[in-house]
C-alpha positions, 0 to 999 in steps of 0.5 A: 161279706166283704173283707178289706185288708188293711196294711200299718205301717209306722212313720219314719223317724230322723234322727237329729244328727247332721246328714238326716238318716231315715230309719223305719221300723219293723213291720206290723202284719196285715190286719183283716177287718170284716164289713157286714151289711144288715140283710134289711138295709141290703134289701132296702138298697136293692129296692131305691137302687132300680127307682134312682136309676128310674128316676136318673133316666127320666131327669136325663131323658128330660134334659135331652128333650130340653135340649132338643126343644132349645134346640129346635127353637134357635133353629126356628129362630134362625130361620124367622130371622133368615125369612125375614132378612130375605123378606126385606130384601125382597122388599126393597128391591121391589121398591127400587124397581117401582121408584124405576120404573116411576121415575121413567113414567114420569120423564116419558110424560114430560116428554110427551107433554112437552112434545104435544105443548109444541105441536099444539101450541101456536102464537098467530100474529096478524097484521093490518086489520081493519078497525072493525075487526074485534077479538071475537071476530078473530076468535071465530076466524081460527076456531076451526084450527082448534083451541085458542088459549088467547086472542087480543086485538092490538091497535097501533 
């Protein structure tokens, strides 16, 4: 049994003169009131007691794992986003070092092409042929020098 005590006390009175005086009344004594629980309802209470604590621990334990899954999958996403930035990157340095090293075949090939255009590359003037010689004839006579790309025969 639980017993509360409680102290009344009247409210002031002002009186309506002009400097407000506060006056208070005598003092009742204390007044002890008694609470009583009914043995069921205090026996029901123990018994939801224990399942609402249960079930507060699972809804806590529930939320802890809530966040340590929300967690986990920002983390996760962290490092996907991180993978794939440096995936990137990766990427495109691999892509400026194939342009490179392209762009640097490509100039040693021009300079071989235009190395060997000049070493293979002759213009062969001839001079006082006599008529009988034809572009064949000439064609025949510098064969053995290698490929001739033109021959003609021009008469004065």
């Amino acid at each position: 049994m639980l017993a509360m005590s409680t102290l009344m006390m009247p409210a002031p009175t002002m009186a309506l003169s002009a400097a407000p005086q506060l006056t208070v009344g005598p003092h009742k004594p204390p007044e002890t009131k008694l609470l009583t629980i009914h043995p069921a309802a205090a026996h029901s209470q123990s018994q939801t007691t224990p399942q609402h604590q249960l079930h507060q621990h699972q809804q806590q334990q529930a939320a802890a794992q809530q966040q340590a899954a929300q967690q986990q999958a920002a983390q996760q996403q962290a490092a996907a986003v991180q993978q794939q930035q440096q995936q990137q990157a990766a990427a495109s340095q691999i892509a400026a070092q194939q342009q490179a090293a392209a762009a640097q075949q490509q100039q040693q090939l021009q300079q071989q092409l235009a190395a060997t255009v000049k070493q293979e590359h002759y213009h062969i003037f001839v001079g006082d042929l006599s008529p009988e010689i034809e572009t064949q004839t000439l064609k025949d006579a510098f064969a053995p020098f290698g490929d001739i790309s033109d021959c003609r025969v021009v008469r004065d």
